[in-house]
N, C-alpha and C positions, 0 to 999 in steps of 0.2 A: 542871342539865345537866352541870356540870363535877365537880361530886361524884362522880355516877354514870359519869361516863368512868374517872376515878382507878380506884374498886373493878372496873371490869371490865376495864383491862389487868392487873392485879394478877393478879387470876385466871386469864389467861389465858398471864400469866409461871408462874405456878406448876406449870399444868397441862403448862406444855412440858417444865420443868425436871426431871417425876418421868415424863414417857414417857421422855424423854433417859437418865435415871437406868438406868429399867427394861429399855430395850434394851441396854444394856450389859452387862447379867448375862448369863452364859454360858449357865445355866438356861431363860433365857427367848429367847436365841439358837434353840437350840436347837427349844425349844418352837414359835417361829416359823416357822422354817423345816421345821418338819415339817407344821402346819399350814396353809402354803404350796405343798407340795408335795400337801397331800391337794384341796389348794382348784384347784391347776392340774388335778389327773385327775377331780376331779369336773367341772369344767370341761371337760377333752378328752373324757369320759364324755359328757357333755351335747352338744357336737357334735358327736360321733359318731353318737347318738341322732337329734339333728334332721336332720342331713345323710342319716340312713340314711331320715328318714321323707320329707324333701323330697326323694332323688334318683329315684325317677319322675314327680314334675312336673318339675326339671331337663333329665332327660333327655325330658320328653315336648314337653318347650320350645325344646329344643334342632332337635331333631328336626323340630320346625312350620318353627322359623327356617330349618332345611336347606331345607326341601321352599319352603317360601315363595320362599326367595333362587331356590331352581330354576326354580319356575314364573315369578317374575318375569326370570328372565334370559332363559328362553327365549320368554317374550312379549316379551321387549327387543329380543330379537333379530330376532325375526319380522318388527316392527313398523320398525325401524330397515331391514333391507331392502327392505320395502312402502315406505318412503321416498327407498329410493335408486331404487327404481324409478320411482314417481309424477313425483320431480323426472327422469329421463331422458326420461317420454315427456312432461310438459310444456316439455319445455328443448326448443324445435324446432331453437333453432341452437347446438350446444356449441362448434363450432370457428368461429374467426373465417372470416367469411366472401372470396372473394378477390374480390368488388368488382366483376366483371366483368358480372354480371345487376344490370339494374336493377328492381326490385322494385315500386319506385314508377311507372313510365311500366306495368309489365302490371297493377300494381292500378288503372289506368284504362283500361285496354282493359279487363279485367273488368267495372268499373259501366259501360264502354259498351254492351256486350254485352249485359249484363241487364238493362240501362235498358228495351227493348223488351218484357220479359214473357216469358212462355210462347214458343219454338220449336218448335211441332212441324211436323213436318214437311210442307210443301205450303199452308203459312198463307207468307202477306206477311212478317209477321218474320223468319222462318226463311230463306225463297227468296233475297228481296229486302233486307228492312233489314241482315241478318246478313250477309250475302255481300257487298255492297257495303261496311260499314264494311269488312269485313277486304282488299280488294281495294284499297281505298283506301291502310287502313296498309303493307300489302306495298309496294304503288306509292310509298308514302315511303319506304320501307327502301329501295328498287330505285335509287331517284334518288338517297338521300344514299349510298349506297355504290357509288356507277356509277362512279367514278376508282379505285376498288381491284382489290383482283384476283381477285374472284369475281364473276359472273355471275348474275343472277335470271331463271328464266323462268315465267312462270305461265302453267294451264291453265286453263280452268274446264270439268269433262266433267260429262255429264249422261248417267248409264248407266242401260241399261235390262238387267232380265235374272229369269232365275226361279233360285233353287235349294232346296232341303231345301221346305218348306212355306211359303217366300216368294215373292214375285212383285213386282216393282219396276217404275218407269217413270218417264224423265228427274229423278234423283233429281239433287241438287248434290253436286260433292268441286270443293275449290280445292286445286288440287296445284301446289306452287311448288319447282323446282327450282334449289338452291343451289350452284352449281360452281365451280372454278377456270376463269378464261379460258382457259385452255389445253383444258377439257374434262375431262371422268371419266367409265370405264365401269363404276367398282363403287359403289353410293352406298347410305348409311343409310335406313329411312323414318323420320320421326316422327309418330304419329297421336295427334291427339285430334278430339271429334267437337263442332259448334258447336249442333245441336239438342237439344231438352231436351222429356219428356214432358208431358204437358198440366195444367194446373194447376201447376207451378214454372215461378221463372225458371232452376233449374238452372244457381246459380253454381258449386256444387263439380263436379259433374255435367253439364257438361263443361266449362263458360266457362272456366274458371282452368288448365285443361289448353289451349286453345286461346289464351288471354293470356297463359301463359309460352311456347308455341312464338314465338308473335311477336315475344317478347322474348329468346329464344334465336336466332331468324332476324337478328334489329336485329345482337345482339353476333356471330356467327358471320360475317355480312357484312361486317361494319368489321373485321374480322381484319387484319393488314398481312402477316401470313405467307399466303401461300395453300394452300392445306387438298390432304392427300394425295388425296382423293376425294371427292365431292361425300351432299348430303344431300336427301334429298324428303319437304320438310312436305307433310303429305296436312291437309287443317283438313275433315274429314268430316263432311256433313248430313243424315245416315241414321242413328242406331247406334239410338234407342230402339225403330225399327221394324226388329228383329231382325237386326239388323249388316249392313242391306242398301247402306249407303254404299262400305263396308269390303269388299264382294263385289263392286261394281261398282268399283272400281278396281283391285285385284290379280287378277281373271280379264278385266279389257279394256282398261285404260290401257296405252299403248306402253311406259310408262315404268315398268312393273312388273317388267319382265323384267330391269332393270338393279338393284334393289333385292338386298342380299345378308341383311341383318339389318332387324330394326323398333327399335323401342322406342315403349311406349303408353303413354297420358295414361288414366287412367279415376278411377272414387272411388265406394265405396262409402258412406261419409260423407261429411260438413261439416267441411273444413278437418283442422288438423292436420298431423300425418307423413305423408307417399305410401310405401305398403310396398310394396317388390319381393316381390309373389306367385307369380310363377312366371315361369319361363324357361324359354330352349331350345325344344326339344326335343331332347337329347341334342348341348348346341354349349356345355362346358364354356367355352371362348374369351370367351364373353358373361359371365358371371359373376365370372370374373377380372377382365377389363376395370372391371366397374362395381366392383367390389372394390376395385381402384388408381386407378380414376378418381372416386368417388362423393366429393363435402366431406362431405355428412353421411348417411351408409352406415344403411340401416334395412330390412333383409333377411334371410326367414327360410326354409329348404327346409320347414321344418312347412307354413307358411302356403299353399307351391307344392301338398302331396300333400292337406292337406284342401281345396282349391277344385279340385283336380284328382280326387277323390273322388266329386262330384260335392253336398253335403253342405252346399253353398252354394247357394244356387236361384241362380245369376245366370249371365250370359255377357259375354265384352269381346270387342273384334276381336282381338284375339289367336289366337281359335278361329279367324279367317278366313282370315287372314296366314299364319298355321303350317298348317292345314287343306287349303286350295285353294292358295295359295302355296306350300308347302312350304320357307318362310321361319323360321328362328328369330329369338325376339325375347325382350325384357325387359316384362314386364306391370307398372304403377304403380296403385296406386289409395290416395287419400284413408280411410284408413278412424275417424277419430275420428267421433264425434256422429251415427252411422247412423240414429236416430230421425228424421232431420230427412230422409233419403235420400229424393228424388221427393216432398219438399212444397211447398208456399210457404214455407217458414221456411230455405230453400234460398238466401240470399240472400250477398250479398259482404262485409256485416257481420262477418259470422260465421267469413270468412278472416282468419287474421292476416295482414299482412303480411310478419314472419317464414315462416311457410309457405307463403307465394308464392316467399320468397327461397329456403327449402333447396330447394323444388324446381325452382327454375329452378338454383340452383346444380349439383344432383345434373347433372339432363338437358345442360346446357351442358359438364359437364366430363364426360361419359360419351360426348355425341357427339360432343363434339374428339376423347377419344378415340379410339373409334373410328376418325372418317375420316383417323387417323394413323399407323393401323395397319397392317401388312403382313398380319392376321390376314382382313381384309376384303375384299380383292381375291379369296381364296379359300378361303372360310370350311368347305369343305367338308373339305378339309384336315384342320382341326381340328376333324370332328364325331366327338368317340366316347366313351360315356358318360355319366353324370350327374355333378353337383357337388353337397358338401354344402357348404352356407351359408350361414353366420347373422354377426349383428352383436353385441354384448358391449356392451349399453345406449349405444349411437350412438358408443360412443369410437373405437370400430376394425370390422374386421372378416375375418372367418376365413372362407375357400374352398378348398376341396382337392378334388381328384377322388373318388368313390364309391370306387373299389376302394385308395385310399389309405384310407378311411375304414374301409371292410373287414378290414384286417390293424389299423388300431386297434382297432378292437372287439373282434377276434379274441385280438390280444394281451389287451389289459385280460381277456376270461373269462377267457382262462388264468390270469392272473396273479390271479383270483378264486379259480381251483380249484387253485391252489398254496398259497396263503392256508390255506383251507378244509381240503385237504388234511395242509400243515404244522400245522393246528390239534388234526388228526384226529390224527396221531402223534405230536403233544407230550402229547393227552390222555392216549394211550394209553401211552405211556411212563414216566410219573407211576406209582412203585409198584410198576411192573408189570417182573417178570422173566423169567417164561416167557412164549414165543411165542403160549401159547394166552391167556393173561394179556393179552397186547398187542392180539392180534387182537379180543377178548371187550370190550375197553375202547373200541376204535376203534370195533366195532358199535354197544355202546352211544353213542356221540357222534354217528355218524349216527343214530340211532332220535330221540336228543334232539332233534337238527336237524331230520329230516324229520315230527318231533310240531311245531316250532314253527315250520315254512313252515305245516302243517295250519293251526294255530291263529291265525296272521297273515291265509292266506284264507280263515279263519271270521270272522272279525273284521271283514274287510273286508264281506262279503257280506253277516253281519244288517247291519253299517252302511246298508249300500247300501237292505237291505228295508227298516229303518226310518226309513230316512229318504225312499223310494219312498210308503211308507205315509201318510206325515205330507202329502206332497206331493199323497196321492188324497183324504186327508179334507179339505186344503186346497181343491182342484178340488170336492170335492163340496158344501162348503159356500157355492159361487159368489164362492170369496176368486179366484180365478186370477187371473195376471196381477197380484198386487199390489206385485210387486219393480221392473216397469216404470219407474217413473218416480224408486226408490228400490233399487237393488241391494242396499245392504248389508241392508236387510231381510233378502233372501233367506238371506246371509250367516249373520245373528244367527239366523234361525231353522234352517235346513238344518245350517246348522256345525256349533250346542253338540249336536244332535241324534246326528248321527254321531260325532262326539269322544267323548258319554257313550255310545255305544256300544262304543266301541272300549276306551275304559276300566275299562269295567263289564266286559265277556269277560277283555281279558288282566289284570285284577284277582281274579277268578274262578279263573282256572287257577293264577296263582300260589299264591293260598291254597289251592287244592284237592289241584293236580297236582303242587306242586314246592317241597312243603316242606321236602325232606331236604337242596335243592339251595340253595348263599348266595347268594345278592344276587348278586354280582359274576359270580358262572356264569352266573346265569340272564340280568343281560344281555348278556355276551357271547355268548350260544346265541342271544338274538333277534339283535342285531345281525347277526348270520351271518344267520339266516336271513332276515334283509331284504336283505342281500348278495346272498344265493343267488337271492331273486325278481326283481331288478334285475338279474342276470346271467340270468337266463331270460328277461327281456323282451328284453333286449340282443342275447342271440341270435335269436330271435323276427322283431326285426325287422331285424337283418343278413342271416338267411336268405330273408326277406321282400324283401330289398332296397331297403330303404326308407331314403331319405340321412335323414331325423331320423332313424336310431340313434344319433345322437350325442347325441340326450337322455340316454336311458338310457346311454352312457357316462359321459357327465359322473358320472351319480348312481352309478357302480358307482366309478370311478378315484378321484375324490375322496374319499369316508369310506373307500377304500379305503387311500390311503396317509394319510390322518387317524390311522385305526384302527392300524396298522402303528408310525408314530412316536410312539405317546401308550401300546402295550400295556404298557409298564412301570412308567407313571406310574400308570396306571388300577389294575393290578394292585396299588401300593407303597399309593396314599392311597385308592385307590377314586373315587367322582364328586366328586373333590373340586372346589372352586371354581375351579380354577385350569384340571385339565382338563377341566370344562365350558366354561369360556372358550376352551383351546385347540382343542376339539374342534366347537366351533360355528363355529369361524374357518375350519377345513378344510371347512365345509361349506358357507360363504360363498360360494363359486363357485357352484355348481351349484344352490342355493336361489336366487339371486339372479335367476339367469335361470330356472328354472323358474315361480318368480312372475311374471319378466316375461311368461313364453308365458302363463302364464295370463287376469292385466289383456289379454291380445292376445285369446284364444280369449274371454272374456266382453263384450270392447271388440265382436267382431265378431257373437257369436251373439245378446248379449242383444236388437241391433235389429232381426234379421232375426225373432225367434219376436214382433215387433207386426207384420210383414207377411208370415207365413207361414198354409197353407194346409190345412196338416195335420192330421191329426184327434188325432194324440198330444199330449195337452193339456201347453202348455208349461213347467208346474211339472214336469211330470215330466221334463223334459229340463234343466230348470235342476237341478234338485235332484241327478241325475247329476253336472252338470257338478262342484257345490260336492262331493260328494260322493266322487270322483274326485280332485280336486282337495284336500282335505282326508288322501284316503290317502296320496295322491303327496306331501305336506309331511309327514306325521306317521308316513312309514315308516321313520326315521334316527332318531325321539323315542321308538319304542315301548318301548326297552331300557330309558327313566330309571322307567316303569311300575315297572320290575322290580327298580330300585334303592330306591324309594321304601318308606316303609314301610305310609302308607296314602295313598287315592287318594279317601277320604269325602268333604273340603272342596272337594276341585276337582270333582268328581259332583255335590256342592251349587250350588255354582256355577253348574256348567255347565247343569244341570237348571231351576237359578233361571231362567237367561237365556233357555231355549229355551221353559220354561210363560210368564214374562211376555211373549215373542213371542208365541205360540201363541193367548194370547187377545188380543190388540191384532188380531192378522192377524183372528181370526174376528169379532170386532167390528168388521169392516171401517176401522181406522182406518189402512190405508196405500189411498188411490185409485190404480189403475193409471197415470191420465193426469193430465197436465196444463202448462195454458195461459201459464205464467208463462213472461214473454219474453227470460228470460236462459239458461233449459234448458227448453223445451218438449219434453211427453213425448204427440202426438197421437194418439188412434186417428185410425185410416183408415177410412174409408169411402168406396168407390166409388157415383155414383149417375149412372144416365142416366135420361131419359125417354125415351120409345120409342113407338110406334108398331107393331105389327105385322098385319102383312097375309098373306093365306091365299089363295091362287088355287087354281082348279079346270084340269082336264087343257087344256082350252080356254082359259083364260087371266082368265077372268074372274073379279072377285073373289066368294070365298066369303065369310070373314068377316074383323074385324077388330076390335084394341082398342086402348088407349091406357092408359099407366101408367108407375110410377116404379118402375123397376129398382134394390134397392138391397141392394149385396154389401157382406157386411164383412169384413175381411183378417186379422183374429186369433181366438181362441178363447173371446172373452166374449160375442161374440156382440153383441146386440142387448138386453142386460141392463141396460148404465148408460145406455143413449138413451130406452129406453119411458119413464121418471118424467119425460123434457121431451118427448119424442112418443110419447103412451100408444097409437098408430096401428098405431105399429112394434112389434109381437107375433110369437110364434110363430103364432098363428095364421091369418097371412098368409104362413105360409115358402112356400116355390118354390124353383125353380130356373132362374135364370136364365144359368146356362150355356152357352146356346145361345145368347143375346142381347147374350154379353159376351166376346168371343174377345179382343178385345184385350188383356184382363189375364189374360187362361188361365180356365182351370174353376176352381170355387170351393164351397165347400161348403154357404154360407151366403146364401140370397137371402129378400128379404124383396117382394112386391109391392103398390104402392095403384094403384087408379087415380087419370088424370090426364087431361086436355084432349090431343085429338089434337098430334101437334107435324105443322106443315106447313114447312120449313126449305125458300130458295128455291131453291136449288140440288139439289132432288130427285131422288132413283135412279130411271133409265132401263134399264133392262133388256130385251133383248128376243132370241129365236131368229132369228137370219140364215140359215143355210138345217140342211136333215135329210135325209139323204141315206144308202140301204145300201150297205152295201161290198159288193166279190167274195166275203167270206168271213164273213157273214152277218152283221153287225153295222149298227148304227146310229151313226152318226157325225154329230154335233150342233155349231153353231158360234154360238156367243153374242156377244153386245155387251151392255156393260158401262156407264155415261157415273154417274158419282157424286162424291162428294167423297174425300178423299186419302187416307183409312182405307176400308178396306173390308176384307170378310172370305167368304169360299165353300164353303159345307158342301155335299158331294154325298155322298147317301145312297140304293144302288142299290135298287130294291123289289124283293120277292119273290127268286125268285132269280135275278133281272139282277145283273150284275158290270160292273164297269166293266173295258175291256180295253185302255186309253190314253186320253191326255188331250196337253194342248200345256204344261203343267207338269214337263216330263222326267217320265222312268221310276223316278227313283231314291227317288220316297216312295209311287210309285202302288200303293193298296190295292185291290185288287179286291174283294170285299167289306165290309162295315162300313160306318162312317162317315167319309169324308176332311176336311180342310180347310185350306184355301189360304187365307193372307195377304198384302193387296195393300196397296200404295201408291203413292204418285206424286205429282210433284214440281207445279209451274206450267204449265200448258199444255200438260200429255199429251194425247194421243189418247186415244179410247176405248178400256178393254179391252176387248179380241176374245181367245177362247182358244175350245179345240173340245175336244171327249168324246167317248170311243167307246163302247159299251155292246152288250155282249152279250146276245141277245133272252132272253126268257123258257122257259125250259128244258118248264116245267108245264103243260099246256093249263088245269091245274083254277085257276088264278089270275085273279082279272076283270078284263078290260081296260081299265077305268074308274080303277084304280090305278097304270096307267103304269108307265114303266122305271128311272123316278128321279126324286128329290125334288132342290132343288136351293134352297138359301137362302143369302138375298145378306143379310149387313148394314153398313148405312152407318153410318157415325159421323164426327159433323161434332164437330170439338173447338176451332175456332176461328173469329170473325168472329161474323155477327149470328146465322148460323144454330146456333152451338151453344151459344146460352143460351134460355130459352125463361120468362115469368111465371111460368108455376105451378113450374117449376122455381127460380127465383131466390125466390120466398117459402117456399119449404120445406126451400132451404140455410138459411133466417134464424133459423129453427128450433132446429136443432143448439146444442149447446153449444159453447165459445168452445175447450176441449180437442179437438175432433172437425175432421179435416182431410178435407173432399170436396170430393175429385176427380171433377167433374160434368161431363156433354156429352149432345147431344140423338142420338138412334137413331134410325134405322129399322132395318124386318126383314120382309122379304118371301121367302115360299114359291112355290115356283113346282114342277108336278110336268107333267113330259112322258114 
């Protein structure tokens, strides 16, 4: 081993010594460095070569990373203000609260409240248990604030009265008047209503409205200031039967005439935020007030024109107060978890306590206001106009008169068509030195413009078709109703639907229509023209006079001056990163809350289409809404279309997402409903058992039967109940319309028969006298003797007409079909009312057919009479997702 080391440094000295040698010769300098210099351009040759062969995968690399980094930022962005939103409307209380409502003492007036059940009207609970606790509590408020310096007085009235197609009799209102001892003659109302329809205990609906007044009256009376003008809780036990509590106090209590303004408790869901839905009528004064006085302000004029639209099935006493009072006032209502609106799942759980707190907060520092105001004493003063109104995710909130709002909007178009304009003559000034040159340029930039408004509402429209389409094959496959219990379903299928439509058209035209035009024209030519569509709706609805025009300003001002401060940048780098960043921040405003209306406008419709009645099947209405809703966001994004170089992988995508929806939906694996007790998603069904009865001209019975009346409230119909009651078929449909006035007409009746219902307290009916007038008519006077509900269809024969009635003049039909709804409280009299009816005109008509039909029906919804056997084993029936709403009927015809 040491031998052979010796020979190989040896070697490897000699070998160094003659390279050493050999670079030193001049010759071989030489030679090297030319060598070197062939071996570097073969070298620079050779990457030249690979570089020229790799730079379209480079560049096609490059290019993915743009468009990637694009689409992930603007899903970043999207996504990040979906979250500034979600956290505003679950944050119920942002601002510290000022301590003055106790939250805790009205969240047990609540569970006392609904500790009894069901309130409908003219039951024990209602009359008696509910009236008494709260007479109780008031009478503790009265006694521990009796040394201060307001004053309680309570009422308890029991009005009777008829109006529109109601008819009432000794109904309860506990009206407690709060004043300074010294007295007031201008005073606030507050109303909420303490009964609740049959089958809930209707916590949100109304208890929680009726547990914060009493804890707004507690703090209001212990005041040590005493108050400019006094307030009148109205605690009302009538509104589910057609606001008839609400009518018998503001057209007959003494103390109505002293009332200037209201303010109402109502909900159309389970807990949550109370929105200020509408106000006024035309008493801006009111709007400012809750504006400066609200802690936590959550008010939108959108939400006022769509329930004033009509577009909402519902009504509040608001219609009553402002109606027949000619009272302005502020409308509240509950609107989160509307699924649950009018069930058993209605319950006080289900309120936070926080949401007891903002709204007792809101109402206590709106009616201090208020009765501190000099605005109050003569509010008429200050009646002129409407207000726009909205809140900026609970942090603040913005109120300005309408015709202030007016000259905004007006300014912002101008300042669109100056824009648009300065864009028109800087085009046409490029190049261009004759006048006919300028002119010829500028035409051409409008032709581009009004080709790419054209193709913005092509775009929108097949959107709209196919994604209408997707929505009838849905319906027709018996998927309806599968978003119910899962929205974003609807979302993931309706979304990527319209999105790749909208991508696939302005991909199309870019390749086809506007190749000779760069990237950077073409999206600036969309942008305009989304400009221009948003400035057309802006005017639209200013001329309309509609105070949300201040949506569509938002969306015109902001990427307006976005666009304005960024046209240099955009021009220098193009979409580079930086002013995509800058240009989504300008746009941060006006998305932010646009998403918000939207979570509002789905918050409210998606639970009215499980108890709506309509025959437009409700995918179709949803799929609008998403579809609408997807234009209105992706009208500010169409331009990056046009920057982009291709739109293949996001088509892929997006097409992936809406075919793997498309068969999950049609393989039925999203269920409409369901039972689980932390979000329960119920269908409705209404069912009574009934009885009906058939009298002849004489009185006697002709025939009769017996059977389960059973309507269902959404558009699947009777589909997911046959596989657990195969009984329940089309082939037993009806119409039980006639037999069910209490919840309105209905399109969907299903009948079995069932064992007579005999209930002890049975309808008495009978003709007290018939007597002809001087002017030639018939004049009939009935008595009435039944339970609390009832209802009176008169239907003239032949052609008899009716010519008065003891129900006022102001709904009487003379011919067709009428109908009168009754109620009544504990211990009414009998109804008596009288008919006039005009004789029969025909001699050819048989007199065996009488002058008129006349059908009474009863519905007992409380106590022993409105459960009945065969009824309670065929609720047991049902599935645990299925919420029925059950009570026993009669229904008797009677023809004179």
């Amino acid at each position: 081993m040491c031998e052979y080391k010796t020979n190989f440094t040896q070697v490897v000295l000699s070998l160094f010594l003659f390279v050493r040698s050999a670079m030193s010769d001049p010759e071989f300098i030489q030679l090297s460095e030319r060598d070197s210099q062939q071996d570097q351009q073969q070298q620079r040759d050779s990457d030249e070569e690979e570089a020229a062969l790799n730079a379209p995968q480079s560049r096609e690399h490059k290019r993915l990373m743009r468009e990637s980094s694009a689409v992930i930022l603007l899903l970043g962005f999207g996504f990040l203000l979906w979250i500034l939103v979600l956290i505003s409307v679950q944050q119920l209380i942002i601002s510290s609260s000022p301590g003055h409502f106790n939250s805790v003492r009205a969240r047990k007036h609540l569970e006392r409240i609904t500790s009894v059940g069901p309130r409908t009207v003219g039951s024990p609970e209602n009359e008696i248990t509910t009236v008494n606790y709260l007479l109780d509590q008031i009478e503790q408020i009265r006694s521990e604030s009796e040394a201060g310096p307001h004053s309680i007085i309570v009422d308890v009235q029991r009005p009777s009265g008829c109006f529109s197609i109601s008819c009432y009799d000794r109904l309860t209102n506990i009206a407690v008047k709060l004043q300074p001892k010294t007295s007031a003659q201008h005073f606030m109302l507050a109303n909420c209503h303490f009964d609740s329809v049959a089958n809930s205990p209707g916590a949100s609906d109304d208890a929680v409205g009726c547990s914060v007044m009493l804890e707004v009256l507690h703090s209001l009376a212990n005041l040590s200031t005493p108050l400019k003008h006094g307030v009148i809780f109205l605690f009302n036990g009538a509104e589910e039967t057609y606001l008839q509590a609400s009518h018998g106090f503001i057209t007959q209590h003494p103390w109505a005439r002293q009332v200037r303004a209201f303010v109402n408790l109502e909900a159309a869901g389970v807990g949550g935020k109370e929105l200020v839905f509408q106000t006024g009528p035309r008493n801006p004064w009111l709007v400012q007030a809750y504006a400066r006085a609200a802690v936590h302000p959550f008010a939108t004029v959108v939400g006022q024109e769509i329930f004033q639209s009509g577009l909402i099935p519902s009504g509040t006493d608001f219609y009553i107060f402002s109606h027949f009072g000619n009272i302005p006032g502020i409308d509240l209502a509950f609107i989160e978890n509307g699924f649950l609106y009018h069930t058993k799942y209605d319950t006080p759980d289900r309120i936070h306590t926080d949401s007891i707190q903002r709204a007792g907060d809101n109402i206590l520092s709106v009616l201090q206001h208020l009765v501190m105001s000099d605005e109050l004493a003569d509010s008429s003063e200050y009646r002129h106009g409407n207000m726009v109104f909205f809140d900026l995710l609970g942090l603040m909130m913005l109120a300005y008169p309408a015709h202030v709002g007016t000259v905004i909007n007006y300014i912002t178009a101008v300042a669109t068509v100056i824009y648009l304009g300065g864009k028109c003559l800087l085009t046409s000034s490029v190049g261009c030195v004759l006048a006919r040159h300028i002119i010829c340029a500028a035409g051409r930039y409008m032709r581009n413009l009004v080709c790419a408004v054209f193709v913005l509402i092509l775009s929108w429209f097949f959107s709209l078709l196919m994604v209408l389409l997707v929505a009838w094959l849905v319906t027709l496959m018996g998927r309806s109703m599968f978003w119910y219990s899962n929205l974003y379903a609807a979302v993931y299928l309706y979304g990527p639907a319209a999105v790749c439509v909208l991508l696939l058209i302005h991909t199309l035209v870019k390749n086809r229509c506007y190749r000779s035009m760069s990237r950077v024209d073409l999206a600036e030519l969309f942008f305009d023209g989304s400009l221009l569509l948003w400035c057309f709706v802006l005017l639209f609805f200013t001329h309309r006079g509609w105070c949300s025009a201040y949506v569509p300003m938002m969306m015109v001002l902001f990427p307006l001056i976005s666009k304005l401060l960024l046209t240099k940048l955009f021009r220098a780098r193009g979409a580079s990163l930086l002013y995509s960043v800058l240009y989504l921040t300008g746009l941060a405003v006006p998305y932010v809350y646009i998403l918000f209306l939207i979570h509002l406008v789905f918050e409210v419709f998606t639970p009215i289409m499980g108890r709506s009645k309509e025959e437009i099947p409700p995918d179709i209405i949803l799929a609008s809404l998403v579809t609408v809703a997807t234009v209105i966001l992706s009208s500010y994004f169409i331009h990056f279309i046009y920057l982009s170089h291709s739109t293949k992988r996001v088509l892929a995508v997006l097409g992936s997402v809406f075919t793997l929806m498309f068969v999950l939906v049609s393989c039925g694996l999203f269920f409409p409903y369901s039972a689980d007790p932390s979000s329960p998603r119920p269908k409705r069904v209404f069912i009574q058992h009934i009885t009906r009865s058939f009298h002849t001209l004489n009185g006697s019975l002709q025939s009769s039967d017996s059977g389960l009346c059973i309507n269902d409230m959404d558009y699947t119909g009777m589909q997911h109940i046959t596989p657990h009651i195969p009984q329940i078929n089309d082939s037993i449909g009806t119409h039980c319309q006639d037999w069910l006035p209490y919840y309105g007409f209905t399109r969907k009746s299903w009948y079995l028969p069932a064992p007579e219902v005999s209930p002890k307290a049975a309808l008495e009916f009978q003709l007290l006298s018939r007597q002809e007038t001087q002017w030639g008519t018939v004049k009939m006077t009935f008595e009435v003797k039944g339970p609390s509900h009832m209802s009176l269809s008169l239907s003239p024969r032949a052609e008899a007409s009716l010519s008065g009635w003891s129900f006022g003049s102001g709904m009487l039909r003379h011919s067709g079909e009428s109908f009168i709804f009754y109620s009544h409280g504990l211990d009414a009299p009998a109804w008596t009312f009288w008919i006039e009816i005009s004789p029969l005109k025909s001699s050819d008509t048989s007199p065996d057919e009488g002058l008129i039909s006349l059908a009474i029906s009863a519905h007992y919804f409380s106590g022993s009479d409105g459960r009945s056997e065969p009824l309670e084993s065929f609720l047991k029936r049902f599935p645990d997702w299925v919420f029925s709403s059950s009570w026993i009927s009669t229904y008797h015809v009677y023809r004179y």
